[in-house]
N, C-alpha and C positions, 0 to 999 in steps of 0.2 A: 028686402035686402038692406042693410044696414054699412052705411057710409064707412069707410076709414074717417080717424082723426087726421087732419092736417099737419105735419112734422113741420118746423122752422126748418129754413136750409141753415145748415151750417155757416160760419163765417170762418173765412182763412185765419190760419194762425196768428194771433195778435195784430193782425192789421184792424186798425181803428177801434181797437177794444178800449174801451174807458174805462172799465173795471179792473183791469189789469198795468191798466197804461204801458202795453209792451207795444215797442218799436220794432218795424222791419228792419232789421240789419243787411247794408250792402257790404260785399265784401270788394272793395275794390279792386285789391291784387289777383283777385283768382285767374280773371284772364292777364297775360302780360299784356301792357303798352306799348305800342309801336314805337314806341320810341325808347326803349328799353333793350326789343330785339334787335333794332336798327344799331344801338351802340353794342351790343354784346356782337352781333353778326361783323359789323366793322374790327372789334378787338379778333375776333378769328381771321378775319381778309390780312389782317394785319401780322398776326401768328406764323400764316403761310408767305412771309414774305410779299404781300400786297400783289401774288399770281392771280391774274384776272379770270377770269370760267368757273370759277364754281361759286358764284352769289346765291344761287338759289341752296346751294349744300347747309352756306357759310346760315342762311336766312332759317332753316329748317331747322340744324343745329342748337341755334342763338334759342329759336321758339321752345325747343324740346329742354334745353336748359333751366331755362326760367320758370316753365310748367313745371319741370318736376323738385325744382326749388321753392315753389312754390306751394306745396301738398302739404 
């Protein structure tokens, strides 16, 4: 019976390649910042007359904003 060759594993794309010298690229915005939503979420608390109860609407809203602002 006769052995397979041995395959290299692959390497992830451009990470630590020297021959290419390509960089991982982070995208930082992709996800929003808390602290992004938290001001968008407050300018809508704000919209509705500053009515207390629906924080979590105002927070889901702000989030879905900025996601799709974001694309």
């Amino acid at each position: 019976m006769i052995a397979p060759k041995a395959q290299p594993s692959p390497k992830p794309n451009g990470a630590g390649s020297k021959k290419t010298g390509a960089k991982l690229t982070m995208m930082p915005d992709a996800v929003p910042s808390q602290e992004k939503i938290r001001t968008r979420a407050y300018q809508l608390y704000e919209s509705r007359g500053r009515e207390p109860g629906q924080e979590e609407q105002d927070w889901l809203r702000a989030e879905q904003e900025i996601f799709n602002r974001n694309r």
